[in-house]
mmCIF file of the N, C-alpha and C atoms, coordinates in Angstrom:
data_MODEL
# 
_entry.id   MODEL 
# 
loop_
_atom_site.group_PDB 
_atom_site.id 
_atom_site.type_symbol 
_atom_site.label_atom_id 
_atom_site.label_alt_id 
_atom_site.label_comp_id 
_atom_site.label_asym_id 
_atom_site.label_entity_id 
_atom_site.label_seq_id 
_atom_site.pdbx_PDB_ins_code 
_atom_site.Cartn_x 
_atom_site.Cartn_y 
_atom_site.Cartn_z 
_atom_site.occupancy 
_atom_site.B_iso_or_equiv 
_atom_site.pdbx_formal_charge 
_atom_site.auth_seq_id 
_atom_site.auth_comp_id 
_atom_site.auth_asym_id 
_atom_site.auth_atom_id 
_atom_site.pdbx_PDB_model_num 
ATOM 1   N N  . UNK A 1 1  ? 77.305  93.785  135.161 1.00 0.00 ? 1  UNK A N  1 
ATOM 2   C CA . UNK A 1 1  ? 78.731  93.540  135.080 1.00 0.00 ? 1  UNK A CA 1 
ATOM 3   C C  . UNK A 1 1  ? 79.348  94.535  134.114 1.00 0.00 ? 1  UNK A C  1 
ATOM 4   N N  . UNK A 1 2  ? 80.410  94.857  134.577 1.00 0.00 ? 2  UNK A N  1 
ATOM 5   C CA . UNK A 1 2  ? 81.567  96.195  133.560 1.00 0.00 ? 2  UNK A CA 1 
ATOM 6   C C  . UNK A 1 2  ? 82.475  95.045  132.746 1.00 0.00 ? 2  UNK A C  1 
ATOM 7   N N  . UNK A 1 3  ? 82.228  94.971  131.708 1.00 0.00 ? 3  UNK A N  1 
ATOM 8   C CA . UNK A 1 3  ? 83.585  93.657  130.966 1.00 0.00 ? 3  UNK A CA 1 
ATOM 9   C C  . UNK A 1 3  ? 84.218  94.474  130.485 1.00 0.00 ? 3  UNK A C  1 
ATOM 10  N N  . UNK A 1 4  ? 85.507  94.329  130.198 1.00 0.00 ? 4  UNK A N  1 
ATOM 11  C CA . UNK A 1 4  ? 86.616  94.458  129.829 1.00 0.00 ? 4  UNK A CA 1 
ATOM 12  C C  . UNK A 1 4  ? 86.557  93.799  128.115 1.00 0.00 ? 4  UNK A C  1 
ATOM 13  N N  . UNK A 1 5  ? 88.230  94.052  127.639 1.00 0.00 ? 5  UNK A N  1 
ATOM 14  C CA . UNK A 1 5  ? 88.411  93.165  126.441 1.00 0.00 ? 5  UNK A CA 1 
ATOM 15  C C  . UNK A 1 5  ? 88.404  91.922  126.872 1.00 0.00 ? 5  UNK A C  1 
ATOM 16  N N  . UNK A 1 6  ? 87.405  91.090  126.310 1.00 0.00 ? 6  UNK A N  1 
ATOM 17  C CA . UNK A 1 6  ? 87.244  89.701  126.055 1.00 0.00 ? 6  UNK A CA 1 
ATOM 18  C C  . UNK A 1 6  ? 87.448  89.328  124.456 1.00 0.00 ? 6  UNK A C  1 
ATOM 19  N N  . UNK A 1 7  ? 88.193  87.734  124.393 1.00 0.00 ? 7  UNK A N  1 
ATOM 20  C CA . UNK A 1 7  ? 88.140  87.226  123.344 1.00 0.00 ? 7  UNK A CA 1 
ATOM 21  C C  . UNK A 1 7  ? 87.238  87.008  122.577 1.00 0.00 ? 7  UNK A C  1 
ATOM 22  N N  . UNK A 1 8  ? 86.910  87.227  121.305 1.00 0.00 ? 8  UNK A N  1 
ATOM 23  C CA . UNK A 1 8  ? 86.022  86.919  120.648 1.00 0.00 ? 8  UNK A CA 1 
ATOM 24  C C  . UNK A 1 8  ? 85.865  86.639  119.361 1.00 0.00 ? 8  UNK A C  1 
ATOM 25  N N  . UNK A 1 9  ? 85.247  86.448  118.668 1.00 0.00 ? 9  UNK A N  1 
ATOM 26  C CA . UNK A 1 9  ? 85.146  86.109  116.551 1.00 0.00 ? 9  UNK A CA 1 
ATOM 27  C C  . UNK A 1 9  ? 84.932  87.647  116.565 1.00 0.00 ? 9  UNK A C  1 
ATOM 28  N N  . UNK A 1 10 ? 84.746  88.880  117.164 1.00 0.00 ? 10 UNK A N  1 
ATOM 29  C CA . UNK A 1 10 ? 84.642  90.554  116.723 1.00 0.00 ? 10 UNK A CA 1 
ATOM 30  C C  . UNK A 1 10 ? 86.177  90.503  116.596 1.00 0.00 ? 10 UNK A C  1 
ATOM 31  N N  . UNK A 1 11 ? 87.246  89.896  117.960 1.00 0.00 ? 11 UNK A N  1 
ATOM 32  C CA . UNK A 1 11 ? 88.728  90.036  117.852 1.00 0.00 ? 11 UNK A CA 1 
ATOM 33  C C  . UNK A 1 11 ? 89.103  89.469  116.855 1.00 0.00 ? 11 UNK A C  1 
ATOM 34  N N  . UNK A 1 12 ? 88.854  88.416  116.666 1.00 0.00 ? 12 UNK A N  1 
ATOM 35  C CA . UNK A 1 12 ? 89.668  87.332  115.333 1.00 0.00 ? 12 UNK A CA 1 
ATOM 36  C C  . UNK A 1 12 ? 89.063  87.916  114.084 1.00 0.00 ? 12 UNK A C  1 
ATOM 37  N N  . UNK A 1 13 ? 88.221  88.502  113.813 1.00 0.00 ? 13 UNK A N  1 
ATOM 38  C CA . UNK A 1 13 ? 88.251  89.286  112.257 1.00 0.00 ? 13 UNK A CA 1 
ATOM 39  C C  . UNK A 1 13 ? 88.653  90.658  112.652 1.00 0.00 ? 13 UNK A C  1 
ATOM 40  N N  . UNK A 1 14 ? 88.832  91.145  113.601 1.00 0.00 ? 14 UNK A N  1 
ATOM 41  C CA . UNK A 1 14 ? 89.832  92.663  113.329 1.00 0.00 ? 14 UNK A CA 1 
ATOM 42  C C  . UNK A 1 14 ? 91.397  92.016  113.170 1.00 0.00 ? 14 UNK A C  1 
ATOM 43  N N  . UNK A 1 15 ? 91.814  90.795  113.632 1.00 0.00 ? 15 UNK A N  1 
ATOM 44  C CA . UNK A 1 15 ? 93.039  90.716  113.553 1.00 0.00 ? 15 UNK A CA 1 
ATOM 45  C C  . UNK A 1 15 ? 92.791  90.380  111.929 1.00 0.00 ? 15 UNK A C  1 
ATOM 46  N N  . UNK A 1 16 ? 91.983  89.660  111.321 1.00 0.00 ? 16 UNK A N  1 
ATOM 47  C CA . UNK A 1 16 ? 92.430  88.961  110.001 1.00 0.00 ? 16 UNK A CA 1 
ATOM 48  C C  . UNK A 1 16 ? 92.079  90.337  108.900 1.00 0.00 ? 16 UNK A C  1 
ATOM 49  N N  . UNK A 1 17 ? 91.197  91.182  109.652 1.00 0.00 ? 17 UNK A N  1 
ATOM 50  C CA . UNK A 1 17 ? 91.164  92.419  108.659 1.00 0.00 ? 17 UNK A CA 1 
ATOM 51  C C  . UNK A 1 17 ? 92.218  93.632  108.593 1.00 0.00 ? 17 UNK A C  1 
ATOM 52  N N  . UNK A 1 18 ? 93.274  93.244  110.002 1.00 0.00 ? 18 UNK A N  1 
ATOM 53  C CA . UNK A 1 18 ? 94.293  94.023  109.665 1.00 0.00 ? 18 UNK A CA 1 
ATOM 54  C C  . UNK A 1 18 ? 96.034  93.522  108.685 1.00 0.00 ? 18 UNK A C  1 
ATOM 55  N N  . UNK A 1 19 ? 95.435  92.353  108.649 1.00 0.00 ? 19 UNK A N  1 
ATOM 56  C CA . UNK A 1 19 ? 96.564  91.628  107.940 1.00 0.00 ? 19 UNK A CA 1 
ATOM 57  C C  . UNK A 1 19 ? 97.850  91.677  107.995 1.00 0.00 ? 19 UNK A C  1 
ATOM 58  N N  . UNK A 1 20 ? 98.023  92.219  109.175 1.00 0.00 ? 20 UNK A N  1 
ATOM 59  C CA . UNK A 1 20 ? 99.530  91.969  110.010 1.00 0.00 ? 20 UNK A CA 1 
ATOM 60  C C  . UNK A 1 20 ? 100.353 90.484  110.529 1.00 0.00 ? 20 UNK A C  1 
ATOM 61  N N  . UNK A 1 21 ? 101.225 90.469  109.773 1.00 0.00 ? 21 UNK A N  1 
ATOM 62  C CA . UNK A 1 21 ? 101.992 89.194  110.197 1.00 0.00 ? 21 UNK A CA 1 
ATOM 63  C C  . UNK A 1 21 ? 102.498 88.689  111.676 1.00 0.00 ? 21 UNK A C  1 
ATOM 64  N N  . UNK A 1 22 ? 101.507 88.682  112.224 1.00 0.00 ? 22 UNK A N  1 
ATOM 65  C CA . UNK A 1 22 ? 101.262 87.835  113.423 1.00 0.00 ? 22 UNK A CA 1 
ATOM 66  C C  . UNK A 1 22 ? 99.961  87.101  113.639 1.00 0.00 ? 22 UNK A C  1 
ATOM 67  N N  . UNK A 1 23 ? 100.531 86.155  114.945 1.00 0.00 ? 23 UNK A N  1 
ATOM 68  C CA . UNK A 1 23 ? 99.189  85.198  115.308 1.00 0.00 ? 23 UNK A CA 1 
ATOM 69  C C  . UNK A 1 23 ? 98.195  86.061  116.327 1.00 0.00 ? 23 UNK A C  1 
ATOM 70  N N  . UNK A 1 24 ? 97.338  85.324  116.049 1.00 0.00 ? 24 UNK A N  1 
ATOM 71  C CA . UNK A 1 24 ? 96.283  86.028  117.105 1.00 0.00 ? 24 UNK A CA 1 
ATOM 72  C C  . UNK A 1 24 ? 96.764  86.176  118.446 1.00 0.00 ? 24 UNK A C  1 
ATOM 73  N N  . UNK A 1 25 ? 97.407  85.307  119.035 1.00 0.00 ? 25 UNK A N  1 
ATOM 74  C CA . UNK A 1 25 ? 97.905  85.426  120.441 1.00 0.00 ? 25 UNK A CA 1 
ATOM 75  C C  . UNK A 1 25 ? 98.870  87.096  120.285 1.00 0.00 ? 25 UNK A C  1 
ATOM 76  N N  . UNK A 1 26 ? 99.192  87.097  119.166 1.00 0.00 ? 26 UNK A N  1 
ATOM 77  C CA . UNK A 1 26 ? 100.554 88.303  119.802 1.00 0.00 ? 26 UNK A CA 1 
ATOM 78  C C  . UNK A 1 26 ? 99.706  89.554  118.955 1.00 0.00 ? 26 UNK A C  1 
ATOM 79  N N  . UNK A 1 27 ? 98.525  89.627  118.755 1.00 0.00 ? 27 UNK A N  1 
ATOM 80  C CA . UNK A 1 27 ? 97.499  90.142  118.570 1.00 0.00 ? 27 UNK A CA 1 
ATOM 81  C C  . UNK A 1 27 ? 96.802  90.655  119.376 1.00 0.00 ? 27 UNK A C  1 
ATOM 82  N N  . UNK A 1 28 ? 96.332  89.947  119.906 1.00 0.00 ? 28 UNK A N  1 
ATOM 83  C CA . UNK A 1 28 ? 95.721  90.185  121.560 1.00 0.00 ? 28 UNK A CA 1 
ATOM 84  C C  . UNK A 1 28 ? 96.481  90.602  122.712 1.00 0.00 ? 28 UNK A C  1 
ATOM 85  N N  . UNK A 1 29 ? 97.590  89.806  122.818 1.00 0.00 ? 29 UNK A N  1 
ATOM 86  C CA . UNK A 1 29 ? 98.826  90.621  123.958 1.00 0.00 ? 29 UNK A CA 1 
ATOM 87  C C  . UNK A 1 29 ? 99.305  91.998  123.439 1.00 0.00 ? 29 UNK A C  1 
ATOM 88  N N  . UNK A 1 30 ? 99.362  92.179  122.474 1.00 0.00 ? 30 UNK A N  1 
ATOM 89  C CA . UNK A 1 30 ? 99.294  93.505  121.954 1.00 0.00 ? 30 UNK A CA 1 
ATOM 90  C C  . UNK A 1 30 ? 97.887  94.494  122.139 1.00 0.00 ? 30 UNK A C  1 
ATOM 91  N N  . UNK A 1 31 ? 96.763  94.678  121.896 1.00 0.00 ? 31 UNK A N  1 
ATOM 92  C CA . UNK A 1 31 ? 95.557  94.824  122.444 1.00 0.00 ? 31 UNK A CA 1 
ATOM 93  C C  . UNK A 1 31 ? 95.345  95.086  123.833 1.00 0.00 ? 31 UNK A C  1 
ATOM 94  N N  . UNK A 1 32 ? 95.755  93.864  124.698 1.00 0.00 ? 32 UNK A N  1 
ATOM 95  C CA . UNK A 1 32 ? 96.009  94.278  126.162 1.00 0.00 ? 32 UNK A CA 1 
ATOM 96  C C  . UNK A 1 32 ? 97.404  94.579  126.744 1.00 0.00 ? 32 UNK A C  1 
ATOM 97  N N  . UNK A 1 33 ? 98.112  94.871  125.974 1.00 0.00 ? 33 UNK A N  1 
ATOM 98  C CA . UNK A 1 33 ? 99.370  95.140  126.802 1.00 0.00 ? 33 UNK A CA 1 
ATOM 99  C C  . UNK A 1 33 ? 99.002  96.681  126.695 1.00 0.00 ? 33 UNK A C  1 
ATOM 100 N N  . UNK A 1 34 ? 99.737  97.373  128.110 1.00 0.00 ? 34 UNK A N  1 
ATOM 101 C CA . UNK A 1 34 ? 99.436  98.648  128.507 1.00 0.00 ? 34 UNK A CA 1 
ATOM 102 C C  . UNK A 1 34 ? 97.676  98.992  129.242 1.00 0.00 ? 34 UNK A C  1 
ATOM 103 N N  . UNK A 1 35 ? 97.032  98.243  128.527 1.00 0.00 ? 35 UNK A N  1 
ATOM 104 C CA . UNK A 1 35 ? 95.591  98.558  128.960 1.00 0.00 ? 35 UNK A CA 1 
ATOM 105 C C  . UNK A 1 35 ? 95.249  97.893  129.671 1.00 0.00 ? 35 UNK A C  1 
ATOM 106 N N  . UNK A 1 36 ? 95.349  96.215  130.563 1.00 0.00 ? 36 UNK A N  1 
ATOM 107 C CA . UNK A 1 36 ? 94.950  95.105  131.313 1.00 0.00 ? 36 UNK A CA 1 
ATOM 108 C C  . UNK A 1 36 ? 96.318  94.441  131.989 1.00 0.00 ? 36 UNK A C  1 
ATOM 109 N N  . UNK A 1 37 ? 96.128  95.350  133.371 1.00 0.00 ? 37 UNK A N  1 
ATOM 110 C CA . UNK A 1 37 ? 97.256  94.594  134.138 1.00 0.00 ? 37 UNK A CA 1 
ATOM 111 C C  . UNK A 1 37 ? 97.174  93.456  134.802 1.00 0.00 ? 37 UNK A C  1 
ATOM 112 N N  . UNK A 1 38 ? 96.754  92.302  134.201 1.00 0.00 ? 38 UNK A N  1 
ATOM 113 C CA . UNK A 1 38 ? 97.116  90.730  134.267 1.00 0.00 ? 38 UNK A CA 1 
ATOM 114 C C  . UNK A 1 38 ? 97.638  90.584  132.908 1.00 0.00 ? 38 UNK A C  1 
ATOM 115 N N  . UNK A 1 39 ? 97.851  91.772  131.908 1.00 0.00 ? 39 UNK A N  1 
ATOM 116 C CA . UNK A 1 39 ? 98.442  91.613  130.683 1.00 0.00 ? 39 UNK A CA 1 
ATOM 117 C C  . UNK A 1 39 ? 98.118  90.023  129.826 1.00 0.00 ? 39 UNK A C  1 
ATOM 118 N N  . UNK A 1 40 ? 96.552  90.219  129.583 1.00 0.00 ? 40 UNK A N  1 
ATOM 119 C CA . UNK A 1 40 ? 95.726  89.443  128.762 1.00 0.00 ? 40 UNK A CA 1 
ATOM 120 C C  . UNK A 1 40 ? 94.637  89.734  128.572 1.00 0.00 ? 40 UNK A C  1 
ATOM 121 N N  . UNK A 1 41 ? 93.869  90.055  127.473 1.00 0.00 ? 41 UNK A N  1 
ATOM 122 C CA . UNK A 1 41 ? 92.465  90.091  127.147 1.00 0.00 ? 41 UNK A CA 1 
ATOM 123 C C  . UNK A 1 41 ? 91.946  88.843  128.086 1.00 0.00 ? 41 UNK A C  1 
ATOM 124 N N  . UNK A 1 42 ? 90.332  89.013  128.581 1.00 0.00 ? 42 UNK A N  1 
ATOM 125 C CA . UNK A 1 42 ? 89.876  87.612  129.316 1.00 0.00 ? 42 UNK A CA 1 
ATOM 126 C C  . UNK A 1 42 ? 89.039  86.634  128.168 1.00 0.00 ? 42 UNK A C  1 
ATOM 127 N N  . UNK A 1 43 ? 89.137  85.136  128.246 1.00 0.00 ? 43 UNK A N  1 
ATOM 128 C CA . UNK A 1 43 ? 88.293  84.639  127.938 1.00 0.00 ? 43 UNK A CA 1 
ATOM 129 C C  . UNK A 1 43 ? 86.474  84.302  128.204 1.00 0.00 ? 43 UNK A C  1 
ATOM 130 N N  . UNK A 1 44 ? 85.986  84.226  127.113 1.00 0.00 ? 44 UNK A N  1 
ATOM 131 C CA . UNK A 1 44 ? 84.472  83.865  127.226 1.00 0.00 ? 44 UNK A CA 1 
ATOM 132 C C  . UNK A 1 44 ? 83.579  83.443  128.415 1.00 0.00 ? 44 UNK A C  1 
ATOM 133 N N  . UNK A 1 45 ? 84.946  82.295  128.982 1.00 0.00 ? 45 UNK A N  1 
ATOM 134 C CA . UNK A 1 45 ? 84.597  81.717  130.075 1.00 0.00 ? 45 UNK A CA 1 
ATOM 135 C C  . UNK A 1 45 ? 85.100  81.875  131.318 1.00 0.00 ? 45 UNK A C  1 
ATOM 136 N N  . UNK A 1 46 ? 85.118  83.061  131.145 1.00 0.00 ? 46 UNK A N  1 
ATOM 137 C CA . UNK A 1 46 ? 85.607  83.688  132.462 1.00 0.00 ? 46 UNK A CA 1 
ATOM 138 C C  . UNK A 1 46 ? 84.338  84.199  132.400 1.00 0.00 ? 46 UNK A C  1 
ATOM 139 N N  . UNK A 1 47 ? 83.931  85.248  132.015 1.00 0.00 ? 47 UNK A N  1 
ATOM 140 C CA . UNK A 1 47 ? 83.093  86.093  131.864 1.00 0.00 ? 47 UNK A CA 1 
ATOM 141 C C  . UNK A 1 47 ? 81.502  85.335  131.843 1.00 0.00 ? 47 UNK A C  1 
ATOM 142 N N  . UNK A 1 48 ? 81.588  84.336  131.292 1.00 0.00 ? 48 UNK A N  1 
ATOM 143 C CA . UNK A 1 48 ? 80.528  83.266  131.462 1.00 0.00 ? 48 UNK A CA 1 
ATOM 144 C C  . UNK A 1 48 ? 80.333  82.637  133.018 1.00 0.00 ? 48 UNK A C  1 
ATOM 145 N N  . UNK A 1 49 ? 81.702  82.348  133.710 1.00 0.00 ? 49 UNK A N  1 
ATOM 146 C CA . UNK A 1 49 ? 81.587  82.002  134.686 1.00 0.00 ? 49 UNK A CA 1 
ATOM 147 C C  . UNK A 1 49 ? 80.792  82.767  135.974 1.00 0.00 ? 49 UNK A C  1 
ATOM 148 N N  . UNK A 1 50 ? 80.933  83.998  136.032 1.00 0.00 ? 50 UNK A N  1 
ATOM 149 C CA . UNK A 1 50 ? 80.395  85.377  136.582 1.00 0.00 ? 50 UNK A CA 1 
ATOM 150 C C  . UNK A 1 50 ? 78.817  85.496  136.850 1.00 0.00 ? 50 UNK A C  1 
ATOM 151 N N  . UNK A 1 51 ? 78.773  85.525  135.250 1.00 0.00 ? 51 UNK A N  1 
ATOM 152 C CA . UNK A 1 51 ? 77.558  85.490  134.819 1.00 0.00 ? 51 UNK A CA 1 
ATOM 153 C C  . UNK A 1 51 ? 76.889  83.862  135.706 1.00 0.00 ? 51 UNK A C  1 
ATOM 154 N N  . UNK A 1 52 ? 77.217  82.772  135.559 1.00 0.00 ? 52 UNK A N  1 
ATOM 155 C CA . UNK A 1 52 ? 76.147  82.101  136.190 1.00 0.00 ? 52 UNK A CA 1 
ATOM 156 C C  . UNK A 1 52 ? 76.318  82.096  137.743 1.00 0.00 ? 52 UNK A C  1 
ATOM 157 N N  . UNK A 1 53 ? 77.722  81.993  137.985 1.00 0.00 ? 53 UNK A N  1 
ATOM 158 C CA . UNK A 1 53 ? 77.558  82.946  139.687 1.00 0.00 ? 53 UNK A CA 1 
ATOM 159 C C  . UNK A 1 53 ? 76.010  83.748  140.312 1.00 0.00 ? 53 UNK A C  1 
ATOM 160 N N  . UNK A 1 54 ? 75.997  84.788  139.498 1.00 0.00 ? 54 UNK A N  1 
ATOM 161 C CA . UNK A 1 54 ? 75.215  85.713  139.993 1.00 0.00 ? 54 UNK A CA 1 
ATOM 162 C C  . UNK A 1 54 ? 73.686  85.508  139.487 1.00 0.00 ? 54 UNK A C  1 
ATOM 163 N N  . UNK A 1 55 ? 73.636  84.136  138.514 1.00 0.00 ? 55 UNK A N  1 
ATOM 164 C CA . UNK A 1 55 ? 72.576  84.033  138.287 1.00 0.00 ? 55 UNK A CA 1 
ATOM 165 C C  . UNK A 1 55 ? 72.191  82.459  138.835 1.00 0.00 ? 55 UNK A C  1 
ATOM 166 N N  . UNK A 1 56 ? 73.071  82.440  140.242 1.00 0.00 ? 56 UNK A N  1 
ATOM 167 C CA . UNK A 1 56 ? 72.868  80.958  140.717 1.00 0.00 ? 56 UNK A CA 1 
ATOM 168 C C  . UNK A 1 56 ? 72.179  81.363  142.514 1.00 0.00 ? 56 UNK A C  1 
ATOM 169 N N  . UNK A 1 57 ? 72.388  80.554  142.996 1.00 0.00 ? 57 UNK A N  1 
ATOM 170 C CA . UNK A 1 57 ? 71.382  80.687  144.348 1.00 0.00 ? 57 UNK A CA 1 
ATOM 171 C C  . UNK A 1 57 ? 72.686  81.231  145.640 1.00 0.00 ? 57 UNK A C  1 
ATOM 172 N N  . UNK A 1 58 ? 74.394  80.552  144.512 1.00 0.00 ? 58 UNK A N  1 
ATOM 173 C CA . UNK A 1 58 ? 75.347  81.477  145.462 1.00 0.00 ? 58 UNK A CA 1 
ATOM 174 C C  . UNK A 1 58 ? 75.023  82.796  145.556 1.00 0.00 ? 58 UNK A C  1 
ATOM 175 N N  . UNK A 1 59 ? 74.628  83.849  144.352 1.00 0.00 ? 59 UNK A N  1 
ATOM 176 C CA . UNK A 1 59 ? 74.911  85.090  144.212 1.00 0.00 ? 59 UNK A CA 1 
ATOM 177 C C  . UNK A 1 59 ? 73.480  85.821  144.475 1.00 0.00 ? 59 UNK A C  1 
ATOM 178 N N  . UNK A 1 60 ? 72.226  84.450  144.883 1.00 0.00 ? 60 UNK A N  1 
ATOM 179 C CA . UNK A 1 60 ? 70.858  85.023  145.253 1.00 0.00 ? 60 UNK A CA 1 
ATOM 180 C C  . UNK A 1 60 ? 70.897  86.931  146.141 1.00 0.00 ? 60 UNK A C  1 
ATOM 181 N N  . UNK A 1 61 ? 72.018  86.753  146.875 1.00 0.00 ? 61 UNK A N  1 
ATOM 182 C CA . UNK A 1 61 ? 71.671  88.178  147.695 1.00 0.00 ? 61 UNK A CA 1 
ATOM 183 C C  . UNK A 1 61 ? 72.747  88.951  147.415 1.00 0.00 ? 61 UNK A C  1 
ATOM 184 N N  . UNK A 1 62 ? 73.201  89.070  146.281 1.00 0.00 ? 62 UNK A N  1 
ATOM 185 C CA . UNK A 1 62 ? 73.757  90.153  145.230 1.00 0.00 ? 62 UNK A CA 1 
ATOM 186 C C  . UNK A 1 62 ? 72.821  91.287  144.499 1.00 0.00 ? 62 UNK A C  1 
ATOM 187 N N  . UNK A 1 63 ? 72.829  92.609  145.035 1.00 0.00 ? 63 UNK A N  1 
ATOM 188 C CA . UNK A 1 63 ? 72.119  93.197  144.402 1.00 0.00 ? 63 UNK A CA 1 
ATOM 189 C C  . UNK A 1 63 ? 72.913  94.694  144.523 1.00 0.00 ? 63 UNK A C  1 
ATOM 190 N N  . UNK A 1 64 ? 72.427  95.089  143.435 1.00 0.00 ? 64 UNK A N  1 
ATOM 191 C CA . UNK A 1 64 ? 73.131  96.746  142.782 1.00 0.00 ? 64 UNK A CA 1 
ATOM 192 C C  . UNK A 1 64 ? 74.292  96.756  143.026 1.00 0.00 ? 64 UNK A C  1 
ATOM 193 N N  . UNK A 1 65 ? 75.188  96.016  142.601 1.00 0.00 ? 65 UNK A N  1 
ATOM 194 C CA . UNK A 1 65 ? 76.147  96.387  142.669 1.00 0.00 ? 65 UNK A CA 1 
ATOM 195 C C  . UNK A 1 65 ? 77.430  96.081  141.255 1.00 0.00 ? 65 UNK A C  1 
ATOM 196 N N  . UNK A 1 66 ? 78.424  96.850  141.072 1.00 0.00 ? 66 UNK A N  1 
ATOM 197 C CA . UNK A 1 66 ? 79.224  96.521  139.664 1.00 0.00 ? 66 UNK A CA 1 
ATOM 198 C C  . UNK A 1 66 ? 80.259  95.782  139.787 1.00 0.00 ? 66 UNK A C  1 
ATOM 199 N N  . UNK A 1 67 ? 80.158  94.407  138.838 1.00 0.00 ? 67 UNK A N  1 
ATOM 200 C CA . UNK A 1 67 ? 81.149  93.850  138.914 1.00 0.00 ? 67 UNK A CA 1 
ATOM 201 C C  . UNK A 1 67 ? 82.393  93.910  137.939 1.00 0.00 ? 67 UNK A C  1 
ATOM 202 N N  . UNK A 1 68 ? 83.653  94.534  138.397 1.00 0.00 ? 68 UNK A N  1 
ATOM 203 C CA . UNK A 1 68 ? 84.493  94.439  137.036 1.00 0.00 ? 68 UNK A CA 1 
ATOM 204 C C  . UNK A 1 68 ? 85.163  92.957  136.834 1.00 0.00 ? 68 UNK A C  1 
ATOM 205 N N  . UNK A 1 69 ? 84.686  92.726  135.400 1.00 0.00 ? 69 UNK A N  1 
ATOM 206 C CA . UNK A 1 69 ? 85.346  91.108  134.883 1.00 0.00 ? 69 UNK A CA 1 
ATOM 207 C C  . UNK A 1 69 ? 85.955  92.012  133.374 1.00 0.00 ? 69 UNK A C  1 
ATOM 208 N N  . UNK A 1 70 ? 87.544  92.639  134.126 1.00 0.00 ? 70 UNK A N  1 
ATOM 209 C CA . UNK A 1 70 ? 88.220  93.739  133.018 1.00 0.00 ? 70 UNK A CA 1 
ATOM 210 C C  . UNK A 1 70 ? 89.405  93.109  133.464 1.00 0.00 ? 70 UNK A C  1 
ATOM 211 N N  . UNK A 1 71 ? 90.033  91.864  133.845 1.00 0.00 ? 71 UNK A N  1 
ATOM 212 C CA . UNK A 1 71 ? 91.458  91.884  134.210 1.00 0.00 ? 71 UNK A CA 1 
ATOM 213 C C  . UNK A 1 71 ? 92.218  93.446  135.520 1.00 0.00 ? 71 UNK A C  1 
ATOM 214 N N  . UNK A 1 72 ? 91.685  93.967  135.266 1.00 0.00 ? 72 UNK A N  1 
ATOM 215 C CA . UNK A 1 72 ? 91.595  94.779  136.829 1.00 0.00 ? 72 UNK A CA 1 
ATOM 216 C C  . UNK A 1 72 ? 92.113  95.917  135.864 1.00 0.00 ? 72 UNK A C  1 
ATOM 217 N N  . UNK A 1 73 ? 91.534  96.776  134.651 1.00 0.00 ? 73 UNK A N  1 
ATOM 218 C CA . UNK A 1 73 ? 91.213  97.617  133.735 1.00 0.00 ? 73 UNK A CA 1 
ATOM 219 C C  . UNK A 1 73 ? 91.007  99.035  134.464 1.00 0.00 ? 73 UNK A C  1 
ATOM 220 N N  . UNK A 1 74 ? 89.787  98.600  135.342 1.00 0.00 ? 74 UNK A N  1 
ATOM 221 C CA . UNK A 1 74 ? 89.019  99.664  135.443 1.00 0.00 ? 74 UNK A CA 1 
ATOM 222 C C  . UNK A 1 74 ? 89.270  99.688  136.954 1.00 0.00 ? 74 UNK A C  1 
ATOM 223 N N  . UNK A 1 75 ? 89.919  100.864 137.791 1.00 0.00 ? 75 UNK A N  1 
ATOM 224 C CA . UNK A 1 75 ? 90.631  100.867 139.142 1.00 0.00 ? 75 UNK A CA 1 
ATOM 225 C C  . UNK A 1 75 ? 89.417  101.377 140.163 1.00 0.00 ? 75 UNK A C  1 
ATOM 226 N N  . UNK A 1 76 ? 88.499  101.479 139.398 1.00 0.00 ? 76 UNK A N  1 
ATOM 227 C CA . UNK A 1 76 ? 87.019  102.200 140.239 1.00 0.00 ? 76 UNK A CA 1 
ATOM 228 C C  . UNK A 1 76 ? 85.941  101.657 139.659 1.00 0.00 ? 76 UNK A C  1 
ATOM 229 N N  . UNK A 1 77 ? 84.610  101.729 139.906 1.00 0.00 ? 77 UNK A N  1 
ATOM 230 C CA . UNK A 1 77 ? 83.406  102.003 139.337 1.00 0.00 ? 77 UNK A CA 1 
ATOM 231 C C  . UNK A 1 77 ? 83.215  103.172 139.866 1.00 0.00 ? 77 UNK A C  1 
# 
């Protein structure tokens, strides 16, 4: 899988180490605005969700191939 910006505790201490007076939300929409046209970083469980997809008996005859879980980031592999 190709991931994209996902939420994470790496995001929430760059926001608290830049000490800019905003919340994390307008932190992150900032982060993905311009770069992720669903204009949102993805959550954990998105990206979690994928992941057991392809590691379930749906996604048994999935092979070599790239999945983007980037909010639609990346216009190719």
């Amino acid at each position: 899988m190709l991931v994209g910006l996902i939420e994470s505790d790496q995001w929430v201490r760059r926001h608290k180490a830049a000490g800019k007076d905003q919340t994390f939300e307008q932190f992150a929409a900032g982060m993905a605005k311009g770069r992720i046209p669903l204009g949102r970083m993805g959550k954990a469980e998105e990206f979690a969700r994928m992941a057991c997809f392809l590691c379930s008996d749906a996604g048994s005859f999935i092979t070599g191939v790239a999945i983007n879980v980037d909010g639609g980031a990346s216009p190719v592999v």
